[in-house]
N, C-alpha and C positions, 0 to 999 in steps of 0.2 A: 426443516421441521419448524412449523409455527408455535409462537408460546401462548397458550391465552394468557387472558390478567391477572386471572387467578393464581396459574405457575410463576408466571412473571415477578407477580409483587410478594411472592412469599421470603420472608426473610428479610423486606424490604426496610430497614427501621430508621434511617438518617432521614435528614433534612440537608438541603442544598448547602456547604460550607465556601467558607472561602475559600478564592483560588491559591497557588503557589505553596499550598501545605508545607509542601517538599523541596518547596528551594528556594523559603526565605531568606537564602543567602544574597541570590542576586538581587530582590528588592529592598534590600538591605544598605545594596551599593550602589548609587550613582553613577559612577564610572562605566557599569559592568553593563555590556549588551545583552539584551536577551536572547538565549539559544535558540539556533534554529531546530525548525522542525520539517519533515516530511511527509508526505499524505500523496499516494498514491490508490487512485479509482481506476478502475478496469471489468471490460465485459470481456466475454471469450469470441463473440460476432463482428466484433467493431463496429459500423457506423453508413448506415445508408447514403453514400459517397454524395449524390444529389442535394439531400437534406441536411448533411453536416458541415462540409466545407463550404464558405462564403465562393460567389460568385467571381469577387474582387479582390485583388492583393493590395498591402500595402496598412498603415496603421488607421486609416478611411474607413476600413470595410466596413461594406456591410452584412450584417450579423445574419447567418445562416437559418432558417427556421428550426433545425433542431437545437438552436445553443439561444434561443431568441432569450432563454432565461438567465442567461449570464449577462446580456448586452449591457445592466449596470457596469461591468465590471472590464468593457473593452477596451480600457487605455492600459490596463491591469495582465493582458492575455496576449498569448504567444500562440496560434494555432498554424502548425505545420505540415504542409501537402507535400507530397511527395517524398516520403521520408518511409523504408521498411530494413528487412533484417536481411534484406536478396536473399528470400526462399522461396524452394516450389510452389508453386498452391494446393491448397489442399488442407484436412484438419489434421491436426497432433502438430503444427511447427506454430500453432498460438501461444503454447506455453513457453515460449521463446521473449517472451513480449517483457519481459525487465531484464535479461540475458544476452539476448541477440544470437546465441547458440543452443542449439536444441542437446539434450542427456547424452543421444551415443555419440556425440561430435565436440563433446565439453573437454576431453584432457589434450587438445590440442590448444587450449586458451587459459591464459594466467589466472583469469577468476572460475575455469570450470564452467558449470551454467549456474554461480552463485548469482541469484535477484540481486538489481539495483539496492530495493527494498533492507536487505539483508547484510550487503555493503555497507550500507548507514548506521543497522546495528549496529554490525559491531565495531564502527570506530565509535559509537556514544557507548557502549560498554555498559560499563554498571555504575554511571552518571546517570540514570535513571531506573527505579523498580524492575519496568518491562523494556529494555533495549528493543522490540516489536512487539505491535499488537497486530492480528490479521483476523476481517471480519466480513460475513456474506450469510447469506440464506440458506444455502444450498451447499453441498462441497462440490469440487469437479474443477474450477476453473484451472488450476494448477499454474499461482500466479506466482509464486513465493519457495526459493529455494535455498538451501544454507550451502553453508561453503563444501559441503562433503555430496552437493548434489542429491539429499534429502530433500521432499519435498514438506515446507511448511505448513499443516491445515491450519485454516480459519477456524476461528467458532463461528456455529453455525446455527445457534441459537441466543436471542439476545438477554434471557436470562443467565447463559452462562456466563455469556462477556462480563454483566455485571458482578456473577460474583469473583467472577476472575477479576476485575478491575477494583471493586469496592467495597466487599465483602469482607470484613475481618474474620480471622480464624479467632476460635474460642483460643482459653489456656490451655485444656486438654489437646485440642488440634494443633495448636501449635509446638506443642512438647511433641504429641508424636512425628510431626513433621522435620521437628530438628534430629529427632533421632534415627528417623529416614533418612534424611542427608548427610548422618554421622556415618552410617550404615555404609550408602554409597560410596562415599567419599573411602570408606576403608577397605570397599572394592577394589574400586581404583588404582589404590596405592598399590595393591595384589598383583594388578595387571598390570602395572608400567614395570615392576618388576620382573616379572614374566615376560614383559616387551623387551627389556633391555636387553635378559639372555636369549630371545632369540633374534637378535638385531647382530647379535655377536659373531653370530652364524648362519646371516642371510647373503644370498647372491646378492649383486647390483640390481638385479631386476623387484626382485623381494625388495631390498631395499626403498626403494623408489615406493611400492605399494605399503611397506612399513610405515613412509613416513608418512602417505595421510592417514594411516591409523594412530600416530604418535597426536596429529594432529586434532584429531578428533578427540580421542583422550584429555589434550588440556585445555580443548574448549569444553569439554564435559567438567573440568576440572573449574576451571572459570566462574563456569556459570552456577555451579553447589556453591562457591563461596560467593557468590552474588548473592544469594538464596539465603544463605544464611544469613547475611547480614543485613539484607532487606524484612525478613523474618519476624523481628523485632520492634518494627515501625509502624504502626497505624496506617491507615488508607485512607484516603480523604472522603470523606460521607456524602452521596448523592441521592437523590428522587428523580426517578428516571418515570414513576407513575404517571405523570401528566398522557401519556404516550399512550397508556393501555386503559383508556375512560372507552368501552363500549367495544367495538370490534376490533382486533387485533389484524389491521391489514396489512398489504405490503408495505403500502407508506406510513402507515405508523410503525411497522417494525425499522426500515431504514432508517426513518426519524429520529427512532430511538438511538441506531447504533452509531450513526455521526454525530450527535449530541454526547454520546457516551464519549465516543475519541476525541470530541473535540475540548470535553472537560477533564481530558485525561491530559493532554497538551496541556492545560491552563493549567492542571495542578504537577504537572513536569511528572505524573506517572510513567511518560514515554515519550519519545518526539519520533518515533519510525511509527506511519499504522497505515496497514491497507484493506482498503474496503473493495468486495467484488462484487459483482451482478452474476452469479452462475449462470449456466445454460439451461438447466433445465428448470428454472424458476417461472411458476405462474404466476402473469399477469394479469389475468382477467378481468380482475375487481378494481383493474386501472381504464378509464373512461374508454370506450371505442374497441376495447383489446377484448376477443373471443375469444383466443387460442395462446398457443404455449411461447413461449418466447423464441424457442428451439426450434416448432413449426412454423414460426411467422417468417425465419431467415428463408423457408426453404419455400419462394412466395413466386417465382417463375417471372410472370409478367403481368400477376393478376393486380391489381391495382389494390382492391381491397385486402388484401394481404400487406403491399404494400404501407399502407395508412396504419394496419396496427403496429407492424414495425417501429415505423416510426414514434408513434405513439408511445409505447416504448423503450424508445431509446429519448426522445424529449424527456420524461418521466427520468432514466436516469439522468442525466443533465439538469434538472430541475432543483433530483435533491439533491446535488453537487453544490448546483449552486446555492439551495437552503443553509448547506454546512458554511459554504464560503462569507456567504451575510455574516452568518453567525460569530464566526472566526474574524471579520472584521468588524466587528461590532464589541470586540475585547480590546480594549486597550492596555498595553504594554507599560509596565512601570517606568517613569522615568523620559517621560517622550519620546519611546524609540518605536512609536507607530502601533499598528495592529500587531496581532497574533496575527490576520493573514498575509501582511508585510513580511513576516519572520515566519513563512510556512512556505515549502517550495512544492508548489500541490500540481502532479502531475497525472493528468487522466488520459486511456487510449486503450490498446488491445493490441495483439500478436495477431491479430486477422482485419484485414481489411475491412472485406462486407463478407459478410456469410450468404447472401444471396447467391454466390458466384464461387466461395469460398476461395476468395483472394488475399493473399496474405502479400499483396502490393499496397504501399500510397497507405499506410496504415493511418484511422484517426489521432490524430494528437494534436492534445492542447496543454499545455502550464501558464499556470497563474501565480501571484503573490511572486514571496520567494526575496521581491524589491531586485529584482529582473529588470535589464534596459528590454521592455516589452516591443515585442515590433509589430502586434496586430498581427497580417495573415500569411505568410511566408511560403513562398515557394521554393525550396529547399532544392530543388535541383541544381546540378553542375552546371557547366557551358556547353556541356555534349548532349545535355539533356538527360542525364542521368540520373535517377533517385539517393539521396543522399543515405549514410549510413545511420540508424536510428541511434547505436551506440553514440556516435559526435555529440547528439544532445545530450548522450548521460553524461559525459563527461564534463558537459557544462555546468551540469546537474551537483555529480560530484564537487566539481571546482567549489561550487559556491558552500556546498555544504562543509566546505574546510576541509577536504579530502584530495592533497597537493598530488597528483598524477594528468599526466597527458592523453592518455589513452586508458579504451575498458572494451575488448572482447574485441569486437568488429569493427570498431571503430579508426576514422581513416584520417582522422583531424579532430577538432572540435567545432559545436556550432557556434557563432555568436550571440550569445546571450547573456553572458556573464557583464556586471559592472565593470 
């Protein structure tokens, strides 16, 4: 649902503040590096294989016409062919696309089908306000899962994000909000009680389903004491109005929500956020595009179909790469480079190309991150085999300070890490 400017800027009353509100600790220290952060982009269609992947491999390429909007940023980018999750084709194994395992096939894997995304959380915990933000137009892509296999929604309006981002509660809201969470938190303690004795008196099989309930519990528990103690703290004050002078489009509203996360990054509200392109999002009002995003995948051999596809998916890539300027146009206290240096921004999909509904050869690219970048990589074995997409998470993880060798599918790791 679209906001106009009028819903948008109500309530609106800061002025742009300084960055690091909230963690003038590190700019404090010299010594101290600054934390990384995450940013992960994703469509549910993937990438018209023709017009995404470079022609050429190696750190040379040349730049593909759908990414021609990144080409500032190619000595920076890692874009990988041949690289999926070995699933059927077909829709419903896209939501697979930060997991590498699809819901009914998750309790045979250590992480379940908990997101990448999500993994990140919760090792940054409650070192930040929001351990995830997740943001799109539309709901449906179903990018984002927590560890009990719940799925995470976005907001999915960019009024909300704000006030979920920078919105201060009054004094009254915030009294009744603490005593909501005194509330729950006394629930809680009710039910672990209640867990205990019947834990006393469970089978091995109970058992085993007990304990992701135990576990869910004191992540529920966790996160009220996050709550509380973030409760008490100011938000750092934005104008996000520039964004909504005149018609509220697609790309002004995108505009909006990667300027949103990426001053949520700078003031260390969050360092986990992901941003989606749904499916059934119209384009229209983007140059050349008639039709629905949803319809344009299903474009046979017409050519003109074709063209707005792409158009399209360029458009997403465009404001990707908007954010990424952005992000590296922030300099980091203390000479330790950009924000997009200290960002491991990973963009792609759980479907190949929706033309075909191939869930082979998925798009993927990563940037920043301060990655040994290799340009355009063809990831296959010696057998000619498609590599496991999981290997790159775990590159992914590595760098994010997350000490593990393997996550889900995964059959190695890729080389990308320093």
């Amino acid at each position: 649902m679209r906001s106009t400017r009028r819903t948008f800027l109500q309530g609106v009353g800061g002025t742009l503040s300084l960055p690091l509100l909230e963690s003038l600790s590190f700019a404090d220290k010299p010594e101290a590096t600054p934390p990384l952060r995450f940013l992960v982009v994703g469509n549910p269609f993937g990438m018209h294989p023709e017009h995404f992947f470079p022609k050429d491999f190696g750190k040379e390429f040349t730049m593909s016409p759908t990414l021609q909007s990144l080409d500032w940023l190619q000595d920076r980018l890692t874009i990988v062919s041949h690289t999926d999750h070995n699933m059927v084709s077909g829709h419903g194994r896209e939501i697979s696309f930060l997991s590498g395992v699809l819901p009914t096939d998750a309790q045979a894997f250590p992480e379940k089908n908990m997101s990448l995304d999500q993994l990140f959380a919760r090792h940054v915990g409650s070192q930040v306000r929001y351990p995830s933000v997740g943001a799109a137009l539309d709901a449906g892509i179903r990018m984002s899962w927590t560890a009990n296999g719940v799925e995470k929604l976005p907001f999915t309006d960019p009024q909300a994000l704000f006030n979920h981002l920078f919105l201060n509660l009054t004094p009254a809201e915030k009294s009744a909000r603490r005593q909501s969470l005194e509330r729950n938190r006394s629930i809680l303690d009710t039910v672990s009680r209640q867990f205990d004795n019947t834990l006393k008196r469970a089978s091995q099989t109970d058992r085993q389903r007990l304990d992701q309930f135990q576990t869910s519990i004191r992540e529920l528990e966790n996160t009220l004491a996050d709550r509380t103690t973030w409760l008490g703290r100011d938000k750092p004050e934005f104008d996000i109005s520039q964004h909504f002078v005149g018609q509220a489009t697609i790309a002004n509203n995108y505009d909006a929500i990667f300027d949103m996360i990426a001053y949520a990054f700078e003031t260390d509200l969050t360092r986990v956020a992901s941003i989606a392109f749904p499916a059934e999002l119209n384009y229209t009002d983007i140059d050349g595009v008639h039709r629905s995003y949803h319809g344009c995948t299903h474009n046979g051999r017409g050519e003109d179909l074709v063209q707005e596809l792409v158009a399209i998916e360029s458009f997403q890539i465009a404001q990707l790469a908007r954010c990424l300027k952005k992000l590296d146009g922030i300099r980091e206290p203390h000479a330790h480079g950009t924000m997009l240096d200290n960002t491991i921004v990973l963009f792609g999909s759980g479907m190949g190309y929706g033309g075909t509904h191939s869930n082979r050869n998925l798009p993927i690219l990563v940037a920043g991150g301060n990655f040994r970048h290799q340009g355009h990589v063809d990831a296959r074995d010696n057998a000619g085999h498609n590599m496991p997409l999981c290997n790159l998470y775990v590159a992914l993880l590595q760098r994010f300070g997350i000490e593990r060798d393997s996550f889900n599918t995964s059959t190695g790791r890729f080389d990308l890490v320093i």
